[in-house]
C-alpha positions in Angstrom: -12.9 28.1 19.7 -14.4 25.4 16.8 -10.9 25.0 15.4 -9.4 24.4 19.0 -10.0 20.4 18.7 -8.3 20.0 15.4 -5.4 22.1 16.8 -5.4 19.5 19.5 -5.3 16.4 17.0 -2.7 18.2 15.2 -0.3 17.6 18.3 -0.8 13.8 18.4 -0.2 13.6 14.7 2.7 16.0 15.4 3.8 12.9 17.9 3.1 10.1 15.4 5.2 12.3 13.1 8.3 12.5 15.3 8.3 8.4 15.8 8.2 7.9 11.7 11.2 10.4 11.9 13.2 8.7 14.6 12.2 5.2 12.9 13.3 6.9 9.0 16.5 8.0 10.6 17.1 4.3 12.4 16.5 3.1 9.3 18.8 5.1 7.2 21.7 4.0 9.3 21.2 0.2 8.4 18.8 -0.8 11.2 16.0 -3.1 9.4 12.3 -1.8 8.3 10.3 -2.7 11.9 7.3 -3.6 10.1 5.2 -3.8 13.1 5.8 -0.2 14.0 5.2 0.9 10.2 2.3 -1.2 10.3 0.8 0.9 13.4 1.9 4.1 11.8 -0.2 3.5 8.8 -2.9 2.8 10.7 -2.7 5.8 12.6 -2.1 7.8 9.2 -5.2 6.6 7.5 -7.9 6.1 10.4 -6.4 8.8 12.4 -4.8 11.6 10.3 -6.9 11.2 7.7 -10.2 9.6 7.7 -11.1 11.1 11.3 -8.6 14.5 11.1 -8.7 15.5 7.5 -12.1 14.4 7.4 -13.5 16.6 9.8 -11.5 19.7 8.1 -12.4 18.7 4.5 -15.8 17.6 5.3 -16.4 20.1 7.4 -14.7 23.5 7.7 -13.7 23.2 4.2 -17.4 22.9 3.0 -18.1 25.2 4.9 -15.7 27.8 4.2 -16.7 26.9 0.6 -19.7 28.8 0.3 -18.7 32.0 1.8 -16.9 34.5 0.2 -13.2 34.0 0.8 -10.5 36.3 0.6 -8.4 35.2 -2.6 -5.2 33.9 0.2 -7.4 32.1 1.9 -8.7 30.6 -1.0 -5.5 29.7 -2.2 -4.3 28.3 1.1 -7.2 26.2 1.3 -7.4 24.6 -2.1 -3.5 24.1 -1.2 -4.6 22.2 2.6 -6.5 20.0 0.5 -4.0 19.1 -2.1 -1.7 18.5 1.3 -3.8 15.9 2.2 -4.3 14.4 -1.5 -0.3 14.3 -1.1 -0.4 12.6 2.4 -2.8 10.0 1.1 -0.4 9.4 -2.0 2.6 8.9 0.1 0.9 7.1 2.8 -0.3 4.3 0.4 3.3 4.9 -1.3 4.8 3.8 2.1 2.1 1.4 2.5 3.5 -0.6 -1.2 7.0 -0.4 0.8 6.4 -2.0 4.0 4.2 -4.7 2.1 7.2 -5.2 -0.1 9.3 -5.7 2.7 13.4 -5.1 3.9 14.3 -4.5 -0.1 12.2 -1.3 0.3 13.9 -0.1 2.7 15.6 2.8 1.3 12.4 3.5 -0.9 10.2 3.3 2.6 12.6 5.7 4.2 13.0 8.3 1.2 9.0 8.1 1.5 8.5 9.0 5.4 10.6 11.8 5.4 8.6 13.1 2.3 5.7 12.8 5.1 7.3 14.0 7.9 8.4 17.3 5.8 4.6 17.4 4.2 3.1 16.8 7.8 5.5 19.5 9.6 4.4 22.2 7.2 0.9 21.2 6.1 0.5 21.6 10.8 2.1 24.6 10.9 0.2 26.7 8.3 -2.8 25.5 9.3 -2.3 26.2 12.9 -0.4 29.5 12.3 -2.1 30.9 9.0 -5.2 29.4 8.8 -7.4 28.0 11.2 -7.5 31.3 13.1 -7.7 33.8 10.5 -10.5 31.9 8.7 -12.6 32.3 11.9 -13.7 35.9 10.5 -15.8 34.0 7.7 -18.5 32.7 10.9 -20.7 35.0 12.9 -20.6 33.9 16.5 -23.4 32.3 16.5 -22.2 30.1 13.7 -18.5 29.0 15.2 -19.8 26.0 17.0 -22.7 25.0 14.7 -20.9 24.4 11.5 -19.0 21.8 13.9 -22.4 19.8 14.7 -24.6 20.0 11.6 -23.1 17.2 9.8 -24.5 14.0 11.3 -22.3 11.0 10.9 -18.7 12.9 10.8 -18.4 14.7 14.0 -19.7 15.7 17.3 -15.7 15.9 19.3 -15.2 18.4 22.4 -12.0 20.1 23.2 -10.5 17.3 23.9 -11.5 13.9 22.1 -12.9 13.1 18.7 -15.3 10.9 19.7 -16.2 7.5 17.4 -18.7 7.7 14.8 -19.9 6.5 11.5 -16.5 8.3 10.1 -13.8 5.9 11.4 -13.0 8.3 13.8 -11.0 6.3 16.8 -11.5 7.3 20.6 -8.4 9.6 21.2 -7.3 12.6 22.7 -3.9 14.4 23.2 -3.1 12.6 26.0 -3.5 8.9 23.8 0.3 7.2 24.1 1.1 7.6 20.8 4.4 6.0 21.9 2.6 2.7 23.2 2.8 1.9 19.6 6.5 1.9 19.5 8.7 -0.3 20.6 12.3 0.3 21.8 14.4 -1.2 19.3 17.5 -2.1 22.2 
């Protein structure tokens, strides 16, 4: 299934997700901004989440969903999946501004990653449970896995890896230790 791989990245950002959440909740009772950690996270959330995973999806599915003719909800839940990941962007250069600003944003920084652990959470599960599937209908057969190859630079990932490429897109699969990243805090 073409949408298979994304569903797959979509558990390692789910994993990212749950770290920032842990590390917003640390936070929030007095323990200091790690600024290594956020520093990782961010990097994750831009190279990762959004230049390789939205990337593929907007630049991609998106376009190519785009000229065929969608059922109005679909529409609509598209255009919104896109102004999810104008959102994510926003708060991830928000949270970005905190962590450059350093401990006296702390309360700022942690307001801000649970804005994008509540944005992530959803934005995952309507794609997964309302959208990637039904939208299959839109490709003949023989079209499922092309639309996934005919865009040079920006893809080219299997079932399980998105594979480096002129995109940004990093070497990872779900079985990447998204938790190597984080360090115990005892």
């Amino acid at each position: 299934m073409p949408v298979g791989p994304l569903m797959v990245e979509h558990r390692l950002i789910e994993r990212m997700i749950s770290l920032l959440d842990e590390e917003s909740r640390e936070m929030s009772k007095g323990q200091p901004m790690r600024i290594p950690f956020l520093g990782d996270a961010l990097d994750f959330l831009r190279f990762y989440a959004d230049r390789c995973h939205h990337g593929k999806e907007e630049g991609i599915l998106f376009r190519d969903l785009a000229g065929r003719k969608l059922s109005a909800e679909h529409a609509e839940m598209m255009k919104g999946l896109v102004q999810d990941h104008v959102k994510a962007r926003e708060l991830t250069a928000a949270l970005a501004q905190h962590v450059r600003n350093g401990p006296g944003s702390c309360s700022a920084a942690v307001g801000t990653i649970q804005a994008l652990v509540k944005l992530y959470t959803g934005h995952i599960r309507k794609e997964d449970k309302e959208f990637f599937l039904p939208v299959m209908q839109y490709f003949a057969a023989r079209n499922k896995s092309a639309c996934w190859i005919n865009s040079g630079n920006l893809i080219v990932f299997s079932s399980t890896s998105a594979t480096r490429s002129a995109s940004g897109c990093m070497r990872m699969n779900a079985k990447t230790p998204v938790g190597t990243i984080h360090k115990s805090r005892s």
